[in-house]
C-alpha positions as CSV (number, residue, x, y, z in Angstrom):
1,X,0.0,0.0,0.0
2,X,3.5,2.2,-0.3
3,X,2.5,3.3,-3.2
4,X,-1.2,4.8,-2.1
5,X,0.4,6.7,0.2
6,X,2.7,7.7,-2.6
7,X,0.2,8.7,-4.8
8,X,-1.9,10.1,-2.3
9,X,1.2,12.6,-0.9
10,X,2.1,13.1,-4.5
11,X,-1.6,14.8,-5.3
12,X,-1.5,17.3,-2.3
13,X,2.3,18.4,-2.1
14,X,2.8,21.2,-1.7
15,X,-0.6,22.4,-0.1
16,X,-0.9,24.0,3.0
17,X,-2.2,22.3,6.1
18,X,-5.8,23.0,5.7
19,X,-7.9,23.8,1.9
20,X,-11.1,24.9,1.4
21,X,-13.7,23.1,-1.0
22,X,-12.1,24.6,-4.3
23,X,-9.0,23.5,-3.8
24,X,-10.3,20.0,-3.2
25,X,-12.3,19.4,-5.9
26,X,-9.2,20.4,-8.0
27,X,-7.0,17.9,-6.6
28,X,-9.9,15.7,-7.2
29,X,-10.9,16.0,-10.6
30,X,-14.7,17.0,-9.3
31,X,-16.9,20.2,-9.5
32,X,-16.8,22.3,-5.9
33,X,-20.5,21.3,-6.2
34,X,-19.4,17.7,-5.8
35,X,-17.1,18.8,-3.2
36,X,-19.9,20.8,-1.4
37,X,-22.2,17.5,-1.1
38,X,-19.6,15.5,-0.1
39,X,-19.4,17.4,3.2
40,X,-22.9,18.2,3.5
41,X,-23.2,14.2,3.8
42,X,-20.2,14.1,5.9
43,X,-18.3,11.5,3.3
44,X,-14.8,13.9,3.4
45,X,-14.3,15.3,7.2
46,X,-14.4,19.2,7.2
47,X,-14.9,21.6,9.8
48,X,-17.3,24.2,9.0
49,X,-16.2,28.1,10.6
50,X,-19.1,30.4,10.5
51,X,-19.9,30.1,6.5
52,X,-16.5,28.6,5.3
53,X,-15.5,24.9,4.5
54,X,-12.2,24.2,6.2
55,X,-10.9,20.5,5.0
56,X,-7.4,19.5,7.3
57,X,-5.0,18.2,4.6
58,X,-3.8,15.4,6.4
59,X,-7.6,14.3,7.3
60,X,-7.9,14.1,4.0
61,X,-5.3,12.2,2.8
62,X,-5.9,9.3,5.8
63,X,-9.4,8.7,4.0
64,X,-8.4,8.8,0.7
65,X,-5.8,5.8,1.6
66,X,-8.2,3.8,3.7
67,X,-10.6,4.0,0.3
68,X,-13.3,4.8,1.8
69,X,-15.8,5.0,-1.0
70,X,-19.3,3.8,0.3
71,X,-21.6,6.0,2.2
72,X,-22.4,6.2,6.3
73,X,-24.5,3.6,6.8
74,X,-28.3,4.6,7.8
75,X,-28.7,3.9,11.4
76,X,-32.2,4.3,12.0
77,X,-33.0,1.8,9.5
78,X,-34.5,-1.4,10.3
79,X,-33.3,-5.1,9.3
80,X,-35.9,-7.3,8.5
């Protein structure tokens, strides 16, 4: 998994220690507006300060290796 955290470095040198949602959805390859429901839905973690997206680099990063790719699970559903 070397290489992940490679790749994964490679895509945000350089950036500062925190980005907002532009900056995101640039290293990405998404719209902001992807960006934007992403953290409305909590799937990237953010920080939200008064009306501003604040996304920690590094938070980032950890969830982009782990591969995270589904979303939360609904926990007020029922199995039947």
């Amino acid at each position: 998994m070397d290489w992940v955290s490679d790749a994964v470095d490679a895509l945000f040198a350089g950036d500062p220690d925190s980005i907002g949602p532009s900056e995101v959805a640039a290293r990405l390859g998404v719209t902001s507006r992807t960006v934007y429901s992403w953290l409305r839905d909590g799937l990237i973690p953010a920080y939200k300060v008064g009306s501003s997206w604040v996304v920690i680099t590094e938070e980032l990063k950890d969830v982009i290796r782990a591969g995270r790719n589904g979303a939360p699970t609904d926990q007020t559903a029922t199995s039947e």
